[in-house]
Steps between C-alpha positions, in 0.01 A plus 500: 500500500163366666419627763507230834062481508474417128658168559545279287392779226762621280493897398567572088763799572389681228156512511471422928209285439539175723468136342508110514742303248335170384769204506688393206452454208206771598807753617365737226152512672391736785206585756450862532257740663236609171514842382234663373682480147387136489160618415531394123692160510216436815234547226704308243538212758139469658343548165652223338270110503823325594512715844133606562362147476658373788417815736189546661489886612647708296195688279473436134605683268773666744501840380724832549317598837540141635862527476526820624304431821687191581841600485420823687358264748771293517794679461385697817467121629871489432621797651336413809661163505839659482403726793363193702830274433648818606299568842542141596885515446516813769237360724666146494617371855641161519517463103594796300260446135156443703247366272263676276162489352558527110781445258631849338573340152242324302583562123729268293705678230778342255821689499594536145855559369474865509418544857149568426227258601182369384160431699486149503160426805421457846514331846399658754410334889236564696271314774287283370137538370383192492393475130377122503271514791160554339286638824515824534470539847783186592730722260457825654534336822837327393620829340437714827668196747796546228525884568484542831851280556763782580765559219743212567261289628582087332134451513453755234391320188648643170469506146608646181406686191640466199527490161758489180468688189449260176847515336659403798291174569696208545809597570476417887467846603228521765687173671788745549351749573299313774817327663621840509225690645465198761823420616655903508166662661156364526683206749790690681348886517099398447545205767346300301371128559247427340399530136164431318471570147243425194507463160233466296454090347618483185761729574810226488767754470420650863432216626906325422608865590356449848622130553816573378567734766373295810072502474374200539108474340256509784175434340290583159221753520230481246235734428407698170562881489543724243828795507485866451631368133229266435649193513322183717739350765360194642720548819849539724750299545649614915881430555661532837873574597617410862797617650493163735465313233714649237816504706 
């Protein structure tokens, strides 16, 4: 049984590891914390043209140590997420979950019949970089207005990372997984309000994943820049999500 502060995380009881459940006909589809076990299905993933070409940071080619320094990174990430949910649960006065900083599970896996599951990508909040804005010093700017709001704080502006392995394109997956991400944390335990996101132009699928969950296109940035992979993006498309607005 969960414990009261994971809210609304379910716990596997065999394993203890907390997760989401993406909506049906997704049921067999989960967000986890990573594990450093991930490392080769990471590499698989992030290594493969139909995932790398639509990323920007990742390096290329995404190698052993890459994988390994990432998930140790973020799997302590994790762990101190579940610590924060639970610290805000004990310090909480007039509400009971206070909010939190950073979502504790990040990686979706498919549940296969067996009980074991299979690495299946990524989406993971954060505040908002800015991406699109091309000065440097009007981003930084932005970026350091955006981190000093306290945790909670609606005027936080967020975003997402994210990504879906190749097989699994198509099959509405990241739309799932982003209703459930939104509407079960980043929203009620994040306090979330706000939401600006990018995808690269030419990138259609991210684009209806966004709008089908809410974003509404703000404007079209172009400029030409070549990714760690080599490949020439002319520019961002910027989304935004409202609470106001979406309810």
């Amino acid at each position: 049984m969960a414990q009261p502060y994971l809210h609304p995380l379910q716990v596997n009881p065999r394993t203890g590891e907390p997760f989401l459940r993406l909506p049906s006909p997704l049921d067999n589809f989960i967000i986890t914390p990573p594990r450093l076990s991930d490392a080769p299905a990471l590499m698989e993933t992030l290594n493969d043209p139909r995932v790398y070409k639509t990323l920007e940071s990742p390096p290329f080619p995404y190698l052993p140590t890459h994988a390994e320094s990432w998930l140790d990174m973020i799997t302590k990430e994790s762990d101190a997420a579940l610590e924060e949910a639970k610290k805000a649960y004990k310090e909480g006065a007039s509400e009971p979950l206070g909010h939190v900083e950073t979502c504790p599970v990040r990686y979706i896996r498919e549940i296969k019949e067996d009980g074991s599951d299979v690495f299946v990508g990524e989406i993971a909040p954060h505040r908002c970089q800015y991406l699109d804005v091309k000065d440097q010093w009007e981003r930084e700017e932005l970026v350091r207005t955006n981190l000093r709001y306290a945790v909670g704080d609606p005027a936080i502006v967020w975003c997402f990372g994210d990504f879906v392995a190749g097989p699994y394109h198509g099959r509405g997956i990241m739309s799932g997984a982003l209703k459930t991400i939104m509407a079960q944390w980043l929203i009620p335990r994040m306090g979330a309000r706000l939401i600006r996101v990018e995808a690269f132009i030419g990138n259609v699928g991210s684009v209806r994943v966004f709008e089908k969950n809410g974003f509404v296109m703000e404007k079209t940035v172009q400029y030409e820049k070549v990714t760690n992979c080599g490949v020439t993006r002319l520019g961002l498309h910027v989304l935004l999500w409202h609470a106001e607005k979406a309810s």
